[in-house]
N, C-alpha and C positions, 0 to 999 in steps of 0.2 A: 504494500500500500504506500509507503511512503517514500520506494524506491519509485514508484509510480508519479508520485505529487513531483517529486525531482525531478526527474526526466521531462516532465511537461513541462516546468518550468526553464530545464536549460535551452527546450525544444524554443518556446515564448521567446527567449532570451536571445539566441539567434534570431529569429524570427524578427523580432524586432531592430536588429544590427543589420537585416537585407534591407528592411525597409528604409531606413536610415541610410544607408548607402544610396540604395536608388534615389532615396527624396533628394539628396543631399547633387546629384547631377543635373537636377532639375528647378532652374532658377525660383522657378512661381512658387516653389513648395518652402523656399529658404523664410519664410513670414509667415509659415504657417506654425499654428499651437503645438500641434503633431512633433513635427519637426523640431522648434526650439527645443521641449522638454527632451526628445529622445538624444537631441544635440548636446545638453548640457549635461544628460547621465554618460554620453559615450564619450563625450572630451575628456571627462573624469576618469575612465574605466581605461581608453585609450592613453591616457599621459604617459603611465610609464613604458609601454612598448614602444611608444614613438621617441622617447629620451633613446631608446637603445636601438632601434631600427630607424634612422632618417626617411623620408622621402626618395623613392628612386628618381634617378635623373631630377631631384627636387621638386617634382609634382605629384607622383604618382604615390599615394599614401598606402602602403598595405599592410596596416595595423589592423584593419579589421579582417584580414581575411587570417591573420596571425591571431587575433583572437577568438577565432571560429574554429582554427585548428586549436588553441588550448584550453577551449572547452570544451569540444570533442576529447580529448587526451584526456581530462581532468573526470569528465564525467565516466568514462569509458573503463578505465585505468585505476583509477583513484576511487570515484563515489561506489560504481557498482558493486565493486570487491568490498568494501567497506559496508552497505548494507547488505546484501547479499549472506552474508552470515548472522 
């Protein structure tokens, strides 16, 4: 049950970091409510992977697709084994 409640929420969790990317190429969505809030929890969640991973060729950001792979990793690896027993 509660490995259950996790997993939807890690699922929510990306879920919400696709949306946030796509809004985020699309000018008209940047003054949207949606947007600002999801913006201000991912500049927070993203800060420290972008301190250690820059910008490629200094535009192309791919902290989120880094923290898609270490939630996958984290949930996969770490939480499952851990309730699981």
């Amino acid at each position: 049950m509660l490995l259950s409640i996790i997993s939807n929420l890690f699922n929510l969790l990306q879920l919400l970091l696709l949306v946030w990317c796509v809004m985020s190429f699309i000018p008209e969505f940047r003054n949207n409510i949606i947007y600002s809030t999801l913006d201000k929890i991912f500049a927070y969640v993203l800060a420290p992977i972008r301190r250690v991973v820059p910008p490629i060729g200094g535009t192309l950001d791919i902290s989120p697709i880094i923290l898609m792979l270490l939630l996958g990793v984290l949930f996969k690896h770490v939480l499952v084994p851990l309730l699981a027993h």
